[in-house]
C-alpha positions as CSV (number, residue, x, y, z in Angstrom):
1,X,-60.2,-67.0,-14.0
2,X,-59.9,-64.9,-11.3
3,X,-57.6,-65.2,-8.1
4,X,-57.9,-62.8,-5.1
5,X,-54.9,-64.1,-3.0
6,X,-54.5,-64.3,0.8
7,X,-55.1,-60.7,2.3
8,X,-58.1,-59.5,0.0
9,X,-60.2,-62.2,1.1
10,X,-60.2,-60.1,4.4
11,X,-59.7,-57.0,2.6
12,X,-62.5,-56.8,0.1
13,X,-64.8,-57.9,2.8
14,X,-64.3,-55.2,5.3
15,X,-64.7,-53.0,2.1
16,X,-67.9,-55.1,1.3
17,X,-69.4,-54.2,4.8
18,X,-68.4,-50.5,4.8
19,X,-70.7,-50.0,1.8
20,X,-73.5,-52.1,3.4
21,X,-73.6,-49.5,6.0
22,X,-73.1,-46.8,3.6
23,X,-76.6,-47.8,1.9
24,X,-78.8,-48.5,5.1
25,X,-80.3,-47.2,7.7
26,X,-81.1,-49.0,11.1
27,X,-85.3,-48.7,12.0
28,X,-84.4,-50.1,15.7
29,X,-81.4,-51.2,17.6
30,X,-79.6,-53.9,15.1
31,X,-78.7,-57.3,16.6
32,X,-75.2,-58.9,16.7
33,X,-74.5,-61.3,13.9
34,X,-74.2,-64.9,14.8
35,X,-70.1,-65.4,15.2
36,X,-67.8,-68.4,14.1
37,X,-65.6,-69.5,17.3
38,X,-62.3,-70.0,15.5
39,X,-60.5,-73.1,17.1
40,X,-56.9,-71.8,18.1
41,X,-54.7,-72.9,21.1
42,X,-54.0,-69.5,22.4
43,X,-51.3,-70.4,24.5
44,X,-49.1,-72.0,21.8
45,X,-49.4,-68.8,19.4
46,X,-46.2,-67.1,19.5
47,X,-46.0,-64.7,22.2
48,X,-45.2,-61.9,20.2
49,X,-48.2,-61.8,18.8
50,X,-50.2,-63.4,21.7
51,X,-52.7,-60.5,22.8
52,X,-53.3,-59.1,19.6
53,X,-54.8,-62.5,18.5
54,X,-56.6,-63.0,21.7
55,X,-58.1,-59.4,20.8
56,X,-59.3,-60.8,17.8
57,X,-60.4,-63.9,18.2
58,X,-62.6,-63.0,21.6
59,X,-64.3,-59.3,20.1
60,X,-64.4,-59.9,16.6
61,X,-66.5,-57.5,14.5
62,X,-66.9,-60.2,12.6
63,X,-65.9,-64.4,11.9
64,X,-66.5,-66.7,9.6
65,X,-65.9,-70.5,8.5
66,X,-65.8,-71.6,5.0
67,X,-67.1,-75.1,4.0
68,X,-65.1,-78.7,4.3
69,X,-63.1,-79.3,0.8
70,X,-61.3,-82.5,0.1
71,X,-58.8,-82.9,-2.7
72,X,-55.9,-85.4,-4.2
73,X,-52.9,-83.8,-4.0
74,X,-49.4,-84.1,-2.8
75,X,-49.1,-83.0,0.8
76,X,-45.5,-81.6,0.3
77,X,-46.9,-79.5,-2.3
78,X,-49.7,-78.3,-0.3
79,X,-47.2,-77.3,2.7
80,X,-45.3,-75.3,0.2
81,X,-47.7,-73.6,-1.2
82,X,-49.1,-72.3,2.3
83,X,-45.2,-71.3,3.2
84,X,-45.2,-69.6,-0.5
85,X,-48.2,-67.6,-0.9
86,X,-46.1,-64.9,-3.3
87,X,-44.9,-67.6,-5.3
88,X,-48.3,-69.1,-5.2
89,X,-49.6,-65.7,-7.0
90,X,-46.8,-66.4,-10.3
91,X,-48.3,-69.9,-10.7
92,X,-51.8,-68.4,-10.2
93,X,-51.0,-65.7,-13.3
94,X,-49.0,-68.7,-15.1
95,X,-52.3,-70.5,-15.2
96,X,-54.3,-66.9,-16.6
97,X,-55.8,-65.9,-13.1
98,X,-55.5,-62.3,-12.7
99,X,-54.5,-61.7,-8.9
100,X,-53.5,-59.2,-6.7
101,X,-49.5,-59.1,-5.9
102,X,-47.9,-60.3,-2.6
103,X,-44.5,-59.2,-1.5
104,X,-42.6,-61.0,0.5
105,X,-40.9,-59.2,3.5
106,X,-38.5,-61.8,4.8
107,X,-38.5,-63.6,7.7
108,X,-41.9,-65.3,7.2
109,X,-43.8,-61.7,6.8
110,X,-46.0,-60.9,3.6
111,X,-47.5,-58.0,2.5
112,X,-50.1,-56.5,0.0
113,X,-50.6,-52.5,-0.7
114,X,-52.2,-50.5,-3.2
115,X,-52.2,-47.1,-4.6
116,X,-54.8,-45.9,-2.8
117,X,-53.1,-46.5,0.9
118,X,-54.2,-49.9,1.4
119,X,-51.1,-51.6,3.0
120,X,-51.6,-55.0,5.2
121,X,-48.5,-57.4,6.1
122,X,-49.0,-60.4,8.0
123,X,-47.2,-63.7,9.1
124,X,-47.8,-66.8,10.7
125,X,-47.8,-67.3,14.7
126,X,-49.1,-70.7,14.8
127,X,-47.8,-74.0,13.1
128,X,-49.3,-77.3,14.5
129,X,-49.3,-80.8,12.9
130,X,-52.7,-80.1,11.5
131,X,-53.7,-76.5,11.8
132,X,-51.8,-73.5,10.6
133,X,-52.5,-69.7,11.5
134,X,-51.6,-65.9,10.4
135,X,-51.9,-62.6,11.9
136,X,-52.6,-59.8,10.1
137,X,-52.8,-55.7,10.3
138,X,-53.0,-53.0,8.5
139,X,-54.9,-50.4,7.0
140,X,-57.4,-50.7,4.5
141,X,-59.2,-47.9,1.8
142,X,-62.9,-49.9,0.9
143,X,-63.4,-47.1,-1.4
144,X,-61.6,-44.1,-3.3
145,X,-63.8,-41.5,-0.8
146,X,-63.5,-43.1,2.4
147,X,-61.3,-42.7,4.3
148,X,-58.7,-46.1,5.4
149,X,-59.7,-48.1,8.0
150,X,-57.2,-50.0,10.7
151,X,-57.9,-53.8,10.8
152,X,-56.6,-56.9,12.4
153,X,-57.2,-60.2,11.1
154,X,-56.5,-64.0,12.4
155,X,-56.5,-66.5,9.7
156,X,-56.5,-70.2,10.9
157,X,-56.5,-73.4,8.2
158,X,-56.8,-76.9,9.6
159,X,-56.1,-79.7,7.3
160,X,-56.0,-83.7,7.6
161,X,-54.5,-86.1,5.6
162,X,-56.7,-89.3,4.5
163,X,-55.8,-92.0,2.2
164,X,-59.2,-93.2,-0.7
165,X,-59.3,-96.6,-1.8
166,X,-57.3,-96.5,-4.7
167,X,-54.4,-95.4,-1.9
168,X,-54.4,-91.9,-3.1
169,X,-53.3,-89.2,-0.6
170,X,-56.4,-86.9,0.0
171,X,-56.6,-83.5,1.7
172,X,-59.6,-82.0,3.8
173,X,-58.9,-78.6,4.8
174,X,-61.1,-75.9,6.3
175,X,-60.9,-71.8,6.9
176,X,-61.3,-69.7,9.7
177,X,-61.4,-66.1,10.4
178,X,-61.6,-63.1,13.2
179,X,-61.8,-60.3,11.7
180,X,-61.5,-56.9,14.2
181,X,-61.4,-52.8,13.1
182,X,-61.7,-49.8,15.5
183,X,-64.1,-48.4,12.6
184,X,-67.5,-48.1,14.2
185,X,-69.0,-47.8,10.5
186,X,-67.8,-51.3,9.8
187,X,-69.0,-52.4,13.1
188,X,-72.6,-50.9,12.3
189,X,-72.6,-52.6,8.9
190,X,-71.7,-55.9,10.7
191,X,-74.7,-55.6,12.6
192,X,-77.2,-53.9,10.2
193,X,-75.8,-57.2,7.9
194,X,-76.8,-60.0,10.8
195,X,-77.1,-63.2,9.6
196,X,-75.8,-62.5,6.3
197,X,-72.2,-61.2,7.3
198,X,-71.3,-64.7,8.2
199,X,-72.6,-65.9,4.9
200,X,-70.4,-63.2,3.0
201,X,-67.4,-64.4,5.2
202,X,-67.9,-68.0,4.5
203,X,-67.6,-67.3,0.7
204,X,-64.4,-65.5,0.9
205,X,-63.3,-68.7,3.2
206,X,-64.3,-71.1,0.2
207,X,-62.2,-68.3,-1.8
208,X,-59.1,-68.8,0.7
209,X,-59.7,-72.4,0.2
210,X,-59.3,-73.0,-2.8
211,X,-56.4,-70.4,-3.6
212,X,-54.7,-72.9,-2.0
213,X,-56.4,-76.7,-2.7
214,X,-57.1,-75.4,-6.6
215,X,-53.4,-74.8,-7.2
216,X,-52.0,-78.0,-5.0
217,X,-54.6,-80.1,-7.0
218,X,-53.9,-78.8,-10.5
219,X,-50.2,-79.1,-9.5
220,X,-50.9,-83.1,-8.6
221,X,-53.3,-83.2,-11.3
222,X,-51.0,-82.0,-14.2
223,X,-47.6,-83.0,-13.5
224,X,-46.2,-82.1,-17.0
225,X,-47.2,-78.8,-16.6
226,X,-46.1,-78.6,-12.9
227,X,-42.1,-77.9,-13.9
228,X,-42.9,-75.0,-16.5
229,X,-45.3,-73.6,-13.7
230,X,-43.1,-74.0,-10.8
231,X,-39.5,-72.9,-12.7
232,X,-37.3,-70.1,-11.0
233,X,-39.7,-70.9,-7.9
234,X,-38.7,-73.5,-6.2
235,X,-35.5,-73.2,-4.3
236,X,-32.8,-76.2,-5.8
């Protein structure tokens, strides 16, 4: 089992268009890729972080949606996972997944880094009754002999609660993302990519997604296990 965590969906797929542009050469003019429009209330993100959202969400160098996924689970769970994404990661390993670490910063800022200069914090600006969002920046090394490239990176999840016929609480949830860098190599690989970039972006979504719906569903799923997975976790 494998488990990328929050940032590296974003992370390994600027990387993933660098080396597309790496490995191909433009005949003619390239067209722009066919864009997501990620559904945020601009004017209820926090204001801090207010223009450097709207940057990203209206020039994108590239957006994506990931698919509808409905799953049982407890909705308190769910809400803490999406508070707890380091604590989210222990469970993951608990279970076997290998993932990549995220540190917590304090006050509602995360972070993820490597040894090769990779280092991207973000938090959340928006918190609605169905619709949560995160801000990210950073810099980013796709490869050990390129150079690292400056991103910023808006995250939105909305989620609805629904209730089956055998009265079970049921989550739908679905991923969005803006994804904007400076780098004009990842710009041409966005391009060169067309219709496939959103296609790569909509499978790190589904990966997003289920970080999160895997773990609150297994938690529901399994609730003898949930204790051992959860202990030293879970504030008393």
């Amino acid at each position: 089992m494998r488990c990328r965590g929050i940032p590296a969906g974003w992370l390994i797929l600027t990387a993933g268009l660098w080396g597309m542009g790496a490995a191909a050469a433009p005949a003619q003019e390239p067209a722009e890729p066919p864009r997501a429009e990620v559904r945020l209330p601009l004017d209820e993100v926090a204001p801090a972080f207010r223009d450097k959202v709207r940057q990203a969400l209206e020039k994108p160098t590239l957006s994506a949606r990931g698919p509808v996924e409905a799953f049982a689970c407890r909705p308190s769970t769910y809400q803490w996972l999406l508070d707890h994404p380091d604590r989210a990661v222990v469970v993951w390993k608990r279970l076997g997944a290998k993932c990549v670490d995220i540190t917590d910063k304090g006050d509602g800022r995360f972070g993820w880094g490597d040894e090769h200069g990779s280092d991207v914090t973000w938090e959340e600006v928006y918190r609605g009754p169905h619709t949560r969002a995160w801000y990210a920046e950073g810099r980013v090394r796709p490869a050990l002999l390129l150079p690292t490239v400056p991103i910023r990176a808006v995250m939105v999840l909305h989620f609805t609660e629904e209730t089956d016929a055998s009265g079970r609480v049921v989550l739908r949830h679905q991923a969005e993302m803006a994804l904007h860098t400076d780098s004009r190599a990842v710009g041409l690989a966005t391009r060169l990519m067309g219709a496939s970039a959103p296609k790569l972006g909509e499978q790190y979504m589904g990966q997003f997604e289920m970080f999160y719906s895997a773990l609150a569903w297994y938690l529901d799923r399994h609730p003898d296990q949930a204790r051992p997975l959860l202990a030293g976790l879970v504030d008393e």
